[in-house]
N, CA, C and O atoms as a GROMACS GRO file, in nm:
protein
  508
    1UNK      N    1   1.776  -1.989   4.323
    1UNK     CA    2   1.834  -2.058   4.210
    1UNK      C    3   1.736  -2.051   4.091
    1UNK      O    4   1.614  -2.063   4.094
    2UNK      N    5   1.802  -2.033   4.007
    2UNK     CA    6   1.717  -2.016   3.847
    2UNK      C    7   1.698  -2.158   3.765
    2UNK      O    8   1.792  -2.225   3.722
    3UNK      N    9   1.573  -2.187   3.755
    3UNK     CA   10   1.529  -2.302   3.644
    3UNK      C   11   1.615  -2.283   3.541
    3UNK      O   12   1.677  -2.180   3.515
    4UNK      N   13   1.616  -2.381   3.486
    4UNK     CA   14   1.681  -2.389   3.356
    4UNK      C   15   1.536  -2.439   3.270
    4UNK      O   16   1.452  -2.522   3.306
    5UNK      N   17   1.540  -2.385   3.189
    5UNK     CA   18   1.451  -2.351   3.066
    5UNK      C   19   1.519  -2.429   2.937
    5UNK      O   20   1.631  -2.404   2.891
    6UNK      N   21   1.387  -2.573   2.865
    6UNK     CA   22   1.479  -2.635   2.803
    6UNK      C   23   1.443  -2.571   2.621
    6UNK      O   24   1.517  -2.574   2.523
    7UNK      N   25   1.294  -2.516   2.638
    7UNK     CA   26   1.264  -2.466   2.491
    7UNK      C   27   1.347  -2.295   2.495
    7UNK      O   28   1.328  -2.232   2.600
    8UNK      N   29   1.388  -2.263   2.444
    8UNK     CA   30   1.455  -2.091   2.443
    8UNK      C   31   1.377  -2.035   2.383
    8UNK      O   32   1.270  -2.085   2.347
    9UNK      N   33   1.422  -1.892   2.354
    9UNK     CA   34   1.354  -1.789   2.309
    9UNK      C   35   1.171  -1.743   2.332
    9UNK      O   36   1.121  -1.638   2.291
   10UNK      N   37   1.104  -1.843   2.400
   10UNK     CA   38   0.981  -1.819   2.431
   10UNK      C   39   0.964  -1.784   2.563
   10UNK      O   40   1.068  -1.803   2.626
   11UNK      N   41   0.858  -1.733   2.641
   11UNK     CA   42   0.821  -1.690   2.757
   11UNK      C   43   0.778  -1.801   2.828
   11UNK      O   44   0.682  -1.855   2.772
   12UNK      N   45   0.822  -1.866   2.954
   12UNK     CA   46   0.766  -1.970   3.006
   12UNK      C   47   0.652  -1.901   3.102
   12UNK      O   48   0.650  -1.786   3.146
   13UNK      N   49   0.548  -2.017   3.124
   13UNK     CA   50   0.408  -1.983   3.156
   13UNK      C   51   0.338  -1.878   3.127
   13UNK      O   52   0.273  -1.814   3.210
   14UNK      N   53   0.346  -1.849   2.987
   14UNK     CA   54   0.266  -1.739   2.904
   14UNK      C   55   0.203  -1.800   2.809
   14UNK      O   56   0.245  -1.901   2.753
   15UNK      N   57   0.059  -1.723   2.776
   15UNK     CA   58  -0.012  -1.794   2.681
   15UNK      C   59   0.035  -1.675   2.533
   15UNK      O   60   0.006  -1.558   2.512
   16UNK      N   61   0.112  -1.768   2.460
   16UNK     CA   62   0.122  -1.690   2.360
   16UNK      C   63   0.042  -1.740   2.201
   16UNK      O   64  -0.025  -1.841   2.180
   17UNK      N   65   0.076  -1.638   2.114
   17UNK     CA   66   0.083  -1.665   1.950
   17UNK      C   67   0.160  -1.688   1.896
   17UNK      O   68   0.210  -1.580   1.862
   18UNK      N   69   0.222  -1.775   1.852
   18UNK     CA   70   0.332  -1.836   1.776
   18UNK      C   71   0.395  -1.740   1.674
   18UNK      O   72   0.500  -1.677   1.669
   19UNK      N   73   0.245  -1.760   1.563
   19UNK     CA   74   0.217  -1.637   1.500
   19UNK      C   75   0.360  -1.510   1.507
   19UNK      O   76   0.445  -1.503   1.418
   20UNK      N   77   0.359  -1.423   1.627
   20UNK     CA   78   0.356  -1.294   1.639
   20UNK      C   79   0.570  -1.299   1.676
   20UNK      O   80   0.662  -1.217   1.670
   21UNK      N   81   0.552  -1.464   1.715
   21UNK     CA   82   0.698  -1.445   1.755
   21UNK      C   83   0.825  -1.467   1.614
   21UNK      O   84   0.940  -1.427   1.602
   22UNK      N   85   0.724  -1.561   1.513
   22UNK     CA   86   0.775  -1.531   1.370
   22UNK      C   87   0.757  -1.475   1.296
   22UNK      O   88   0.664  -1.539   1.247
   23UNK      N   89   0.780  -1.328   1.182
   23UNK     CA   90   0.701  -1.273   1.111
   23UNK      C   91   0.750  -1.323   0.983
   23UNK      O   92   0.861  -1.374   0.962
   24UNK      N   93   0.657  -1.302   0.900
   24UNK     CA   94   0.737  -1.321   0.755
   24UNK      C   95   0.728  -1.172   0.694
   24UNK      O   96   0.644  -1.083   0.683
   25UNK      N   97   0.883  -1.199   0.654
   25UNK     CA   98   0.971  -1.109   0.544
   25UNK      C   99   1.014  -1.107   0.406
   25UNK      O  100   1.082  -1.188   0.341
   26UNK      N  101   0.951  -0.983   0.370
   26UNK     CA  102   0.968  -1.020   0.187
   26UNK      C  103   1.071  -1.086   0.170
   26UNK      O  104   1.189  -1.070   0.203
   27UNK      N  105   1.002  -1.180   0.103
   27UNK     CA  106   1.103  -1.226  -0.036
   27UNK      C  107   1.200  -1.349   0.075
   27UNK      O  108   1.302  -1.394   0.023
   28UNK      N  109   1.181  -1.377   0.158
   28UNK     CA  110   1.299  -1.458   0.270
   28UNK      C  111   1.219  -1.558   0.343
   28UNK      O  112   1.099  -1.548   0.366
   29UNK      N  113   1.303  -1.666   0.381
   29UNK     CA  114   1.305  -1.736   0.447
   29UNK      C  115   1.334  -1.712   0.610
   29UNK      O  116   1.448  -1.688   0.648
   30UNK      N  117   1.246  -1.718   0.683
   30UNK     CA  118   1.348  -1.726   0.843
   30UNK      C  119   1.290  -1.795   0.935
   30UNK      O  120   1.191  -1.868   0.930
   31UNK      N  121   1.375  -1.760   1.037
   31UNK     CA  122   1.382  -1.933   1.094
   31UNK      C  123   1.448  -1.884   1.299
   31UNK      O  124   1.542  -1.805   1.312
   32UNK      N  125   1.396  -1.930   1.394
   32UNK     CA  126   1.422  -1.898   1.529
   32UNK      C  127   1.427  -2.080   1.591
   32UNK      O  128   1.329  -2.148   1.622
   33UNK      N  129   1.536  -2.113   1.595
   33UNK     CA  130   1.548  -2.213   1.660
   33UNK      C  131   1.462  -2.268   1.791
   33UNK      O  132   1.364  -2.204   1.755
   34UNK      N  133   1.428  -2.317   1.880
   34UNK     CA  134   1.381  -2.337   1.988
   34UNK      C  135   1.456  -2.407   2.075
   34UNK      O  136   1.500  -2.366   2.182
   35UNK      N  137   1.472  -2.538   2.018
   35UNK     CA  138   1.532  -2.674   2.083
   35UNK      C  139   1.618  -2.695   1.992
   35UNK      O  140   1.581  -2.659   1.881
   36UNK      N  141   1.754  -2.757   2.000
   36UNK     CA  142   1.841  -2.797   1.908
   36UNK      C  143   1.908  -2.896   2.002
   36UNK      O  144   1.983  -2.848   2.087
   37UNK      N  145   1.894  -3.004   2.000
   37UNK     CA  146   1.987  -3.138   2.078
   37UNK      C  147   1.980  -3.239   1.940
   37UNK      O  148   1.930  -3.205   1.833
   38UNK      N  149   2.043  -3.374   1.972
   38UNK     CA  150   2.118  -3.495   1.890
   38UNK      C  151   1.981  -3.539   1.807
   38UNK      O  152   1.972  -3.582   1.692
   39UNK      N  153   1.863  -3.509   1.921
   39UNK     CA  154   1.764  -3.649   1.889
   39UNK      C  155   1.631  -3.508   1.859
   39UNK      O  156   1.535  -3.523   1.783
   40UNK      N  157   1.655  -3.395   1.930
   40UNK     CA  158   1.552  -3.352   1.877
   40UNK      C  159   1.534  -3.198   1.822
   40UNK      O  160   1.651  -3.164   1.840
   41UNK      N  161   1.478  -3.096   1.775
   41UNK     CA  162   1.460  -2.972   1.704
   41UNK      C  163   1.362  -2.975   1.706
   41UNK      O  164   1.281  -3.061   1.672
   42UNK      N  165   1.346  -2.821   1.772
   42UNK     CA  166   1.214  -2.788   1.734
   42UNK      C  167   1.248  -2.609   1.675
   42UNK      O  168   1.333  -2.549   1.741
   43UNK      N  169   1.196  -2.550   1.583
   43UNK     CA  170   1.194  -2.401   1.505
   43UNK      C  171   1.099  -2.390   1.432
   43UNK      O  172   1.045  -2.472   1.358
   44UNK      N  173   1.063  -2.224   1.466
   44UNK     CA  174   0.957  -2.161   1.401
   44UNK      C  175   1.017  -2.073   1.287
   44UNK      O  176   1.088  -1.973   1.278
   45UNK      N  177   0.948  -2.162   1.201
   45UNK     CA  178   0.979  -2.074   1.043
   45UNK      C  179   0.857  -2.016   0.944
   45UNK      O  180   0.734  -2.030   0.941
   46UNK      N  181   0.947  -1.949   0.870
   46UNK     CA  182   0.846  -1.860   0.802
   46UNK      C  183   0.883  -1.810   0.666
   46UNK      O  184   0.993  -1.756   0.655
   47UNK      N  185   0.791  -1.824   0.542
   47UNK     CA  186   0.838  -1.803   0.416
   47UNK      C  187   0.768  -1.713   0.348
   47UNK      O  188   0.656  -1.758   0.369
   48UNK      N  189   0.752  -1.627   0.288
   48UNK     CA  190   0.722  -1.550   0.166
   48UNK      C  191   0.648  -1.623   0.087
   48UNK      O  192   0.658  -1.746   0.093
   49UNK      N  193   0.561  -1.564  -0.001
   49UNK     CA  194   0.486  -1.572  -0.090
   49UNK      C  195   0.584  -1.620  -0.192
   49UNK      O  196   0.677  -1.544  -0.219
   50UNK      N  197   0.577  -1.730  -0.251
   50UNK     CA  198   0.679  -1.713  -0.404
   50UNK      C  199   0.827  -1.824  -0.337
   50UNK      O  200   0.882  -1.912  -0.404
   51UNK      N  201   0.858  -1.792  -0.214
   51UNK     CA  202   1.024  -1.897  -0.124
   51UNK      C  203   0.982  -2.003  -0.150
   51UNK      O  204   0.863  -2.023  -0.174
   52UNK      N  205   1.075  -2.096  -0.151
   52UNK     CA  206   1.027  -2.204  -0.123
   52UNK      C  207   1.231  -2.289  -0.039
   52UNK      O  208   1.345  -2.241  -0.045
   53UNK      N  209   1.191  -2.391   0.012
   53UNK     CA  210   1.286  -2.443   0.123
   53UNK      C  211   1.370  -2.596   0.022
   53UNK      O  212   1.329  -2.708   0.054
   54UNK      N  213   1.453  -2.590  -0.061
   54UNK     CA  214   1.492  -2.702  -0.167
   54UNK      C  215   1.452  -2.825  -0.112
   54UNK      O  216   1.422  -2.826   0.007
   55UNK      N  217   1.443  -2.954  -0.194
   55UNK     CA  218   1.483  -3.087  -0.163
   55UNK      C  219   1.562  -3.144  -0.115
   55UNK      O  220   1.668  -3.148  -0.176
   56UNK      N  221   1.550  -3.224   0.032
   56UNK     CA  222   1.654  -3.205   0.108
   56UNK      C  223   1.532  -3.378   0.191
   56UNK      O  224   1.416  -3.416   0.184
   57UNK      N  225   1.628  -3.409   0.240
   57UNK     CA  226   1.605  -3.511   0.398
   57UNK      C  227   1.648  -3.493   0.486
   57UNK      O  228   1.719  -3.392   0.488
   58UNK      N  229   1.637  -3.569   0.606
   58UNK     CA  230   1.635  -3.575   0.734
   58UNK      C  231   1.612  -3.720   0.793
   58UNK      O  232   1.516  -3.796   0.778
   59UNK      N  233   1.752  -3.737   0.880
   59UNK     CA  234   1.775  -3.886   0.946
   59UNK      C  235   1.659  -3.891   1.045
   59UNK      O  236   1.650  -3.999   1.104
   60UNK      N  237   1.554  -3.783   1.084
   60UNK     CA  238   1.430  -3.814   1.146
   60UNK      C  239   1.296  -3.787   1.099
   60UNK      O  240   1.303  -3.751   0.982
   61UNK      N  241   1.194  -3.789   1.136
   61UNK     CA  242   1.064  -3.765   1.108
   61UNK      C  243   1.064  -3.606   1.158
   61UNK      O  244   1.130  -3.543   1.241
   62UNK      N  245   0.978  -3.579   1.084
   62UNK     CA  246   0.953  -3.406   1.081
   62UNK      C  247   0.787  -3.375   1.076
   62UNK      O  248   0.718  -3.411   0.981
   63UNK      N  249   0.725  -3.289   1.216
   63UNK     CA  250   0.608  -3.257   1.222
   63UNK      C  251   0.621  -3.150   1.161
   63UNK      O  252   0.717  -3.084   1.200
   64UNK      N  253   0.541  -3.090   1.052
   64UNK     CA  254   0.521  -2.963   1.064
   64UNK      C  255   0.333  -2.930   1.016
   64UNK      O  256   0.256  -2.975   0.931
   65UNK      N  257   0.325  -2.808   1.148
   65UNK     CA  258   0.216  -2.763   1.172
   65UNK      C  259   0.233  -2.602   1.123
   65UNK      O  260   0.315  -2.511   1.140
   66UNK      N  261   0.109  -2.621   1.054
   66UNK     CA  262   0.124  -2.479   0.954
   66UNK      C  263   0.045  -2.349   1.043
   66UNK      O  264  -0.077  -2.340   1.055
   67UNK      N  265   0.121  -2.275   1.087
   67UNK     CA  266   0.066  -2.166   1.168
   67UNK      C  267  -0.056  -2.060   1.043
   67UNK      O  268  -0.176  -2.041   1.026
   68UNK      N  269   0.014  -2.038   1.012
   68UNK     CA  270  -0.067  -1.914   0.898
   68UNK      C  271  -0.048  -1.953   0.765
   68UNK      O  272   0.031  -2.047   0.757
   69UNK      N  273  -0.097  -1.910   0.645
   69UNK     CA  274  -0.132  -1.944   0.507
   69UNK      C  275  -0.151  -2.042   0.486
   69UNK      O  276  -0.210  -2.120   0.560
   70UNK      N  277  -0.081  -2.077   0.321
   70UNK     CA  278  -0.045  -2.187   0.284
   70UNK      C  279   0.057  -2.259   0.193
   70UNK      O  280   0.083  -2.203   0.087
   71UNK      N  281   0.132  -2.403   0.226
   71UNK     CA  282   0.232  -2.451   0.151
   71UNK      C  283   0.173  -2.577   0.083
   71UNK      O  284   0.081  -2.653   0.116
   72UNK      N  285   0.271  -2.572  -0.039
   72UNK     CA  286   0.246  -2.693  -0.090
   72UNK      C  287   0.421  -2.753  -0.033
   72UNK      O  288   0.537  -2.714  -0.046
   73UNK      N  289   0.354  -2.860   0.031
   73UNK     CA  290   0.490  -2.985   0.071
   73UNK      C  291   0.471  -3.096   0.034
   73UNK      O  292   0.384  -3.170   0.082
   74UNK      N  293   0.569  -3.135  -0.084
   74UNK     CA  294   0.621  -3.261  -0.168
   74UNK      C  295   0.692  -3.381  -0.098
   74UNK      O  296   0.809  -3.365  -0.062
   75UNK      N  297   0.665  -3.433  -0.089
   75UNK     CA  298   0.694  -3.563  -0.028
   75UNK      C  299   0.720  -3.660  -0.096
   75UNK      O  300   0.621  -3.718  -0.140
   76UNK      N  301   0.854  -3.714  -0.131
   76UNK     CA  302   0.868  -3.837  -0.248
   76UNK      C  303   0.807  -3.806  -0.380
   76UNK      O  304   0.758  -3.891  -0.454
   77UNK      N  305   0.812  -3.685  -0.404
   77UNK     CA  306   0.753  -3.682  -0.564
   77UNK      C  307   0.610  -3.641  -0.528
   77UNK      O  308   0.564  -3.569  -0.617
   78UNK      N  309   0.545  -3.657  -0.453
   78UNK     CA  310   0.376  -3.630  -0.421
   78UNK      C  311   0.354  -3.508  -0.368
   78UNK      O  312   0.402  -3.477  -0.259
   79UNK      N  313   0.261  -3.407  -0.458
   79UNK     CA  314   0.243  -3.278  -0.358
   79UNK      C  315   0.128  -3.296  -0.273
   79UNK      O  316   0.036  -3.373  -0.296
   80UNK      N  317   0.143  -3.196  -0.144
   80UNK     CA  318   0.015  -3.190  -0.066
   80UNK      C  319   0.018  -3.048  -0.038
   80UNK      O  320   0.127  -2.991  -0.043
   81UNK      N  321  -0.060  -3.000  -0.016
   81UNK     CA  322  -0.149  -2.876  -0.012
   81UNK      C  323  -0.196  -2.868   0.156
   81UNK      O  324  -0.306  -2.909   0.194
   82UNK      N  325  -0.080  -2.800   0.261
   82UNK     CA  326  -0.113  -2.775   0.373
   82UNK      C  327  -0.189  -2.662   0.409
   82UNK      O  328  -0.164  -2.564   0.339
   83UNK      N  329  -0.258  -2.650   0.481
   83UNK     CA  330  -0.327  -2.504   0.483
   83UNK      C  331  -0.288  -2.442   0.693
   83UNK      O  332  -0.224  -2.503   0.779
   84UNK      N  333  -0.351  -2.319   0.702
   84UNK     CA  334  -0.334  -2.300   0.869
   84UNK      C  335  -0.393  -2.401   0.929
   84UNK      O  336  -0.503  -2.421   0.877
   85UNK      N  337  -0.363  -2.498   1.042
   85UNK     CA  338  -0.418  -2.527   1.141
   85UNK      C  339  -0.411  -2.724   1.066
   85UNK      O  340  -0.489  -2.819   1.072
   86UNK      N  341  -0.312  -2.707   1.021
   86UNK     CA  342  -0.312  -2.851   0.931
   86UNK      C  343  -0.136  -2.891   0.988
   86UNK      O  344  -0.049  -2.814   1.030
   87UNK      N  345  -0.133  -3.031   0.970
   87UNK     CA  346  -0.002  -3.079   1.024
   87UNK      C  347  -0.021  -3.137   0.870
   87UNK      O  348  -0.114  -3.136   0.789
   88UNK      N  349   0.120  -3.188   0.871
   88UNK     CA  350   0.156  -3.346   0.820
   88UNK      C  351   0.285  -3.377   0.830
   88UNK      O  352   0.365  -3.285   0.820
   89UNK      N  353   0.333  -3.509   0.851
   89UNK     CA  354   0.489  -3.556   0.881
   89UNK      C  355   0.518  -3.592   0.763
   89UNK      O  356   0.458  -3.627   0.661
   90UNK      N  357   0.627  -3.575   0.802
   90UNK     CA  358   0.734  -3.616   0.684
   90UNK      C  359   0.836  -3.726   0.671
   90UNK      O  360   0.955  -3.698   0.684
   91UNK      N  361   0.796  -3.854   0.646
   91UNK     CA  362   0.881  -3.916   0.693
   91UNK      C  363   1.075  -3.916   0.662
   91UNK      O  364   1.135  -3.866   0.567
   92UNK      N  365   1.137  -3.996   0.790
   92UNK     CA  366   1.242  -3.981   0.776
   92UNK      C  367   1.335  -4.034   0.643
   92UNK      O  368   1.292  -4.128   0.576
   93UNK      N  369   1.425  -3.989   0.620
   93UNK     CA  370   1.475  -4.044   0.512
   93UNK      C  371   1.448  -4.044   0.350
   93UNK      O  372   1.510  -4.104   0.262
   94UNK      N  373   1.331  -3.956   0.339
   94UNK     CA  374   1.254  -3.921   0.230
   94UNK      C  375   1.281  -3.808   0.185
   94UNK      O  376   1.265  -3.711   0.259
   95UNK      N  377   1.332  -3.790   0.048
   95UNK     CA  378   1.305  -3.617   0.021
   95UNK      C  379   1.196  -3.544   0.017
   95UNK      O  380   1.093  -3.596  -0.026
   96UNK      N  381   1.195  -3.426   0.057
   96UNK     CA  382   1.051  -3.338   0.087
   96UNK      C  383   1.138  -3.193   0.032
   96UNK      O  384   1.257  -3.172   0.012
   97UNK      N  385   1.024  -3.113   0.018
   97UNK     CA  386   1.004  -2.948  -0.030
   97UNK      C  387   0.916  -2.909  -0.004
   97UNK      O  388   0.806  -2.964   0.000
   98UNK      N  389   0.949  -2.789   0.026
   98UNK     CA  390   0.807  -2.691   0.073
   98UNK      C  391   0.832  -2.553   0.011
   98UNK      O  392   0.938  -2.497   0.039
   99UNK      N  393   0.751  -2.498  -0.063
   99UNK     CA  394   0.708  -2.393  -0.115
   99UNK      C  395   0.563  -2.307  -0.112
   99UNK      O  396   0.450  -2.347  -0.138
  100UNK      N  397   0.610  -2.169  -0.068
  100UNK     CA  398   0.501  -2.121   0.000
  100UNK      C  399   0.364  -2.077  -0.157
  100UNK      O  400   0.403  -2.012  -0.254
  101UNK      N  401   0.269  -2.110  -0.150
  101UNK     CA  402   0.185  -2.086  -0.226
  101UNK      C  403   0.099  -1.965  -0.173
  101UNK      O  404   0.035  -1.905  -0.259
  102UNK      N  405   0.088  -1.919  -0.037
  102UNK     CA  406   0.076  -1.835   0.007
  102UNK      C  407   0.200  -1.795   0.135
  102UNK      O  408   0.277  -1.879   0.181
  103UNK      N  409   0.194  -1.637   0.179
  103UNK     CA  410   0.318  -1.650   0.320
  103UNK      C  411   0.263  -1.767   0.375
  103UNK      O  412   0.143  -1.789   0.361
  104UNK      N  413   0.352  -1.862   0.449
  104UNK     CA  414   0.271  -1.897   0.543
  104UNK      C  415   0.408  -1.918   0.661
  104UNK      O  416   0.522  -1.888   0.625
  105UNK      N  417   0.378  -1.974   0.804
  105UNK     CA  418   0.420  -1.967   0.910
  105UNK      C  419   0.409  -2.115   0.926
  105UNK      O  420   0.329  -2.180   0.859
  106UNK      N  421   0.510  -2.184   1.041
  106UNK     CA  422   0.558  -2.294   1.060
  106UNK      C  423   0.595  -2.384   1.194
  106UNK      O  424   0.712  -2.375   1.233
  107UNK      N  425   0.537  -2.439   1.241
  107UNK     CA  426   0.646  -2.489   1.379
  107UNK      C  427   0.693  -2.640   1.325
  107UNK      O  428   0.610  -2.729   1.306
  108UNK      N  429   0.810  -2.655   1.306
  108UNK     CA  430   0.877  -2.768   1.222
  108UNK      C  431   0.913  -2.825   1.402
  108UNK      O  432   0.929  -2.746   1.495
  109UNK      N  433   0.920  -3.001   1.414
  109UNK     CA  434   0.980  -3.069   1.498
  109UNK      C  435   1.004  -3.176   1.442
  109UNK      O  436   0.918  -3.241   1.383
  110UNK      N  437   1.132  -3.210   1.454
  110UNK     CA  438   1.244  -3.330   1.416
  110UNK      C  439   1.257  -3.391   1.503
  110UNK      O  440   1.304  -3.331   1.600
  111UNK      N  441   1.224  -3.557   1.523
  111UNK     CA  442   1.241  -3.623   1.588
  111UNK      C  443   1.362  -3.706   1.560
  111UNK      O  444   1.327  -3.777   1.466
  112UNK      N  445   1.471  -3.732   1.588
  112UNK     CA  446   1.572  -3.842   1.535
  112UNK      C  447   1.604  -3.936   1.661
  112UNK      O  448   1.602  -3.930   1.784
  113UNK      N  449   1.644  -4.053   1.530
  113UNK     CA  450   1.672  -4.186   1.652
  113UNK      C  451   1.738  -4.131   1.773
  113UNK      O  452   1.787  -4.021   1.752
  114UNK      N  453   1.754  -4.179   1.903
  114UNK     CA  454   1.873  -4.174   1.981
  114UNK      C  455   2.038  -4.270   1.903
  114UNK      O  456   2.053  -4.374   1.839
  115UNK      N  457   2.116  -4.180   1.946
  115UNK     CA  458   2.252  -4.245   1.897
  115UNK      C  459   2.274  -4.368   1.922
  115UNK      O  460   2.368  -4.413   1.856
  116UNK      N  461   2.196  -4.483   2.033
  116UNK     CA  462   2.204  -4.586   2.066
  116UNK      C  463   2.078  -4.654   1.933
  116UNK      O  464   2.100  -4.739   1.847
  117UNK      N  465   1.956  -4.582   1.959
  117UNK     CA  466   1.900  -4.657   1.835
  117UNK      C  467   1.912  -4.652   1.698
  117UNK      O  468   1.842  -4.718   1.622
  118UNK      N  469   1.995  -4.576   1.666
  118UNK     CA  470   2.103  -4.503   1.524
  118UNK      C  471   2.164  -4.646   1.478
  118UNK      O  472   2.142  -4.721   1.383
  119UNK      N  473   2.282  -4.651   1.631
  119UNK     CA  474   2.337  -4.784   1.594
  119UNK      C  475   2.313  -4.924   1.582
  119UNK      O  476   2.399  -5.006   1.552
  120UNK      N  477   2.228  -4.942   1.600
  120UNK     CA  478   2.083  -5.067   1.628
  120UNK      C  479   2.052  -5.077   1.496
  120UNK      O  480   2.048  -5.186   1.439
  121UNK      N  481   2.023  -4.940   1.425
  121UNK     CA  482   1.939  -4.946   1.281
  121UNK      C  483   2.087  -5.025   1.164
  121UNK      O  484   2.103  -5.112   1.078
  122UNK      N  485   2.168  -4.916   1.243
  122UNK     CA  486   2.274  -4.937   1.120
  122UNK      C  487   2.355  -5.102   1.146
  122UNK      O  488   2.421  -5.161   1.061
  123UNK      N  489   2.332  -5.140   1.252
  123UNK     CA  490   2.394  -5.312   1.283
  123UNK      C  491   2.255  -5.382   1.175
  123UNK      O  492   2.259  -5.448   1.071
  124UNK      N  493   2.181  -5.350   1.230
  124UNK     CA  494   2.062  -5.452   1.147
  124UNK      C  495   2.080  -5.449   0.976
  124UNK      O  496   2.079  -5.546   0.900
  125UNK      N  497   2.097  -5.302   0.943
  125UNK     CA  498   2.078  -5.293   0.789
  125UNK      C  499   2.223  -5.362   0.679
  125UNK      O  500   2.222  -5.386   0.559
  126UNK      N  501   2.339  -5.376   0.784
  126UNK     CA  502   2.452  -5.479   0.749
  126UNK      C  503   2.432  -5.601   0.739
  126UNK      O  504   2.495  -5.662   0.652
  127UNK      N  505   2.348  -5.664   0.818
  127UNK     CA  506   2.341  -5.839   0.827
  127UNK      C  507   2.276  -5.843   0.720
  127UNK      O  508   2.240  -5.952   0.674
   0.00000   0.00000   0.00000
């Protein structure tokens, strides 16, 4: 009988480079899903020199750990200056942007409520 494998597209029990499994492509944005369920995402992305990813939110918190170069990611109006081997979250519900100031490479993870604590938030924010 065959495991079921819950991250995709990667090699289980291999030591890999993240790196090598995303490349960046002129002038583009791209992007390899991993995990995609209710509560969580995880994808390796990758931008061009010059791309950048619009202003946008997310009903969860967002890790992203910068594989290669560097981005500037805006957060509520505030820029920060990520470099390789640098995280920072993003909190939920906040607009953010990221634009590559150099290529750089990405492992983005989205954490969102569970649908039970979704509805918890949204009973409380009525009373």
């Amino acid at each position: 009988m065959e495991q079921e494998h819950y991250i995709k597209r990667l090699p289980q029990a291999e030591v890999m480079d993240l790196r090598k499994i995303i490349t960046v492509e002129e002038q583009q944005v791209s992007s390899l899903t991993l995990v995609q369920r209710s509560s969580l995402a995880m994808t390796l992305i990758s931008l061009d020199k010059g791309s950048s990813i619009g202003g946008h939110s997310s009903p969860g918190d967002a890790m992203v750990n910068i594989l290669s170069g560097e981005a500037q990611i805006t957060i509520a109006d505030k820029p920060y200056t990520v470099l390789a081997g640098e995280t920072i979250i993003l909190p939920a519900n906040i607009p953010h942007a990221l634009y590559a100031t150099e290529a750089f490479q990405m492992l983005l993870i989205v954490v969102k409520p569970e649908k039970k604590e979704l509805r918890h938030v949204e009973k409380r924010s009525r009373a």
